[in-house]
C-alpha positions in Angstrom: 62.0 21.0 -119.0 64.1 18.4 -116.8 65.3 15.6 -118.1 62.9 12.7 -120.2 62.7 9.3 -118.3 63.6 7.9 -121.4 66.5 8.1 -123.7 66.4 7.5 -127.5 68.0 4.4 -127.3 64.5 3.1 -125.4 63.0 4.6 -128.0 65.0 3.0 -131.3 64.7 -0.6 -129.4 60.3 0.2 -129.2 60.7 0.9 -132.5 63.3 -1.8 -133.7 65.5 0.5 -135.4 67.2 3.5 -135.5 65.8 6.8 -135.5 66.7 9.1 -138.7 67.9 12.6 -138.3 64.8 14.4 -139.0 63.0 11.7 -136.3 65.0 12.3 -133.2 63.8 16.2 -133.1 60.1 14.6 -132.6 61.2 12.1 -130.7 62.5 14.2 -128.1 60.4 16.9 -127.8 57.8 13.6 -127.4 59.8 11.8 -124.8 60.0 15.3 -122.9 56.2 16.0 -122.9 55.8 12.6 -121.7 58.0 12.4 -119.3 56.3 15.8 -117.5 52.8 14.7 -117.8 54.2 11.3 -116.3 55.9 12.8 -113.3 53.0 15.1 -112.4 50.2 12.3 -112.9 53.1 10.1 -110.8 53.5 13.0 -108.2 56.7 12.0 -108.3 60.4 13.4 -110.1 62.0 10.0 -110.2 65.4 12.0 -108.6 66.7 11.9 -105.2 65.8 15.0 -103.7 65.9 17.2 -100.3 62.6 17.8 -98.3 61.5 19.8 -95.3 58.4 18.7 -93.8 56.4 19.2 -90.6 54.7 15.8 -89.8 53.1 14.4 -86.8 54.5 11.7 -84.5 51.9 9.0 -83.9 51.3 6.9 -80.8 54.5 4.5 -81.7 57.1 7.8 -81.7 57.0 7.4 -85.0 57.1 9.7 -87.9 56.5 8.8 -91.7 57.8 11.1 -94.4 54.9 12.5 -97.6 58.1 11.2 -100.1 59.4 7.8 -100.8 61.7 5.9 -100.6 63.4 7.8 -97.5 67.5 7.5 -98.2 68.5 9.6 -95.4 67.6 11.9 -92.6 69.9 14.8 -92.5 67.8 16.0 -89.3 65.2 16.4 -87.1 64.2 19.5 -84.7 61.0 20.6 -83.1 59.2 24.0 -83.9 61.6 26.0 -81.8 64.2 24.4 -83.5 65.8 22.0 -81.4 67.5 19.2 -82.1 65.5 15.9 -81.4 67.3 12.3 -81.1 65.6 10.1 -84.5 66.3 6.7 -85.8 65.8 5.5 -89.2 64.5 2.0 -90.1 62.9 0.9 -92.8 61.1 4.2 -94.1 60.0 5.5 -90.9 61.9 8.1 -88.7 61.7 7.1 -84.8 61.8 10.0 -82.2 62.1 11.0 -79.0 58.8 12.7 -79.1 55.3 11.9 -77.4 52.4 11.5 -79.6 50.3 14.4 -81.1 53.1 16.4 -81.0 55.1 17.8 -84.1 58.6 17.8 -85.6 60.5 19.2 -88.4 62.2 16.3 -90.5 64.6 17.5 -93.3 65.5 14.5 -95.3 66.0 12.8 -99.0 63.5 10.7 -100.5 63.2 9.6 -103.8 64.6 7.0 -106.6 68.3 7.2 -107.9 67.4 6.0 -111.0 64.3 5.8 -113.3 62.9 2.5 -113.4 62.7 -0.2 -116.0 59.2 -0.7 -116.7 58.6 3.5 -116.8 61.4 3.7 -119.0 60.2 0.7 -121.1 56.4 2.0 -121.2 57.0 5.5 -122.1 59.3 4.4 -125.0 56.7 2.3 -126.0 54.2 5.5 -125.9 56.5 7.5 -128.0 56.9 4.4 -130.5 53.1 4.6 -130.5 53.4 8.8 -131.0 55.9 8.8 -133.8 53.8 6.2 -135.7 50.7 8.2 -136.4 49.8 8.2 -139.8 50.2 11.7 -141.0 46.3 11.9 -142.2 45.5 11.5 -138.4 47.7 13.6 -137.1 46.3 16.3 -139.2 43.2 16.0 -138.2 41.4 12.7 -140.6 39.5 10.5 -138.6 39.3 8.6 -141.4 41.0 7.9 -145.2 39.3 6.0 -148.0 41.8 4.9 -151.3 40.4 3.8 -154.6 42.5 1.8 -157.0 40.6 0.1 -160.0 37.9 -2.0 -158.2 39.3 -2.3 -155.1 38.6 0.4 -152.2 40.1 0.5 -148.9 39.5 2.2 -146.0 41.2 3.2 -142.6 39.6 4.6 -139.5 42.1 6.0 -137.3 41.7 5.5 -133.5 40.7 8.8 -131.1 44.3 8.8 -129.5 46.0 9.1 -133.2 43.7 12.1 -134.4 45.7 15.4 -134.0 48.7 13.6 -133.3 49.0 14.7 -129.3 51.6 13.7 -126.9 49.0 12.3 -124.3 49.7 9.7 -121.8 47.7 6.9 -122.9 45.5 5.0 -120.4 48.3 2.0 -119.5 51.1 5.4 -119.0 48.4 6.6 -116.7 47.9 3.4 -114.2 51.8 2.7 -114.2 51.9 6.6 -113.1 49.7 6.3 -110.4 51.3 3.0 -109.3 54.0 5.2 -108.6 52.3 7.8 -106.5 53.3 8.2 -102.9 51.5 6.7 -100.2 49.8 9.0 -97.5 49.5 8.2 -94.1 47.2 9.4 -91.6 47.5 13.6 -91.0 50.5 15.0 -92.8 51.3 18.7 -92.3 53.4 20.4 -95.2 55.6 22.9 -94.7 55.9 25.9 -97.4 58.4 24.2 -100.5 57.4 20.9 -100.0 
């Protein structure tokens, strides 16, 4: 697995203390499983990373890369490889290319670190995770205790039976807030 997009210090501050030895084993293997279901509901890795594309220039020369944010443009050729003059502003490659036509772009897109409120929320979710009672997490729905007179009884929510690592339904709308924008026709090239 790559890396979680959070460490356990996110983790001991959602939980407002430190996590004991025999924690941080669960914790981890948590924050990983969260983190991948995370980055493929997100579509994205949350790393900087280098893509080659085929993409179409539209009616303004321009040419707008499938991954965001663009950092730089290492280059730009045509089909037949050769080398086409490009500018980069703002997100979007400018060519020297008529409309309809095609161009290979190879650049790097992506974020340089993982944001706060990703890091924040998925801490919180393995907060959440490490907190299941261990009746639900074995399978109880719900527990009943007798003492004297007095009875109590706990119903444990769907999410806690079982004890999953499962992106709740908050992990899942940040995700897709985070899911890159497509414009118009895109063609992919092979490794994309």
């Amino acid at each position: 697995m790559s890396t979680p997009l959070v460490d356990v210090a996110d983790i001991e501050a959602a939980l407002g203390r430190e996590l004991r030895d025999e924690e941080k084993t669960r914790a981890l293997f948590v924050a990983d499983k969260l983190s991948a279901a995370f980055r493929q509901r997100a579509r994205q890795t949350f790393t900087v990373e280098t893509y080659v594309h085929r993409l179409k220039v539209d009616a303004g020369g321009r040419v707008y890369p499938t991954r965001a944010p663009l950092v730089k443009v290492r280059a730009v050729v045509t089909d037949d490889g050769q080398p086409i003059p490009y500018e980069q502003r703002h997100g979007v490659i400018t060519v020297a290319a008529t409309a309809s036509e095609f161009v290979v772009a190879t650049y790097t897109a992506g974020l340089t670190e993982v944001p706060a409120a990703v890091r924040l929320q998925l801490a919180d979710s393995v907060r959440r995770i490490l907190l299941i009672p261990d009746a639900a997490s074995q399978g109880a729905t719900q527990m009943t205790e007798t003492t004297g007179p007095f009875t109590q009884t706990r119903q444990y929510a769907t999410w806690a039976v079982g004890g999953q690592a499962l992106l709740s339904p908050d992990d899942q709308a940040l995700a897709d807030a985070y899911r890159p924008r497509r414009a118009g026709h895109v063609w992919v090239m092979g490794g994309a």
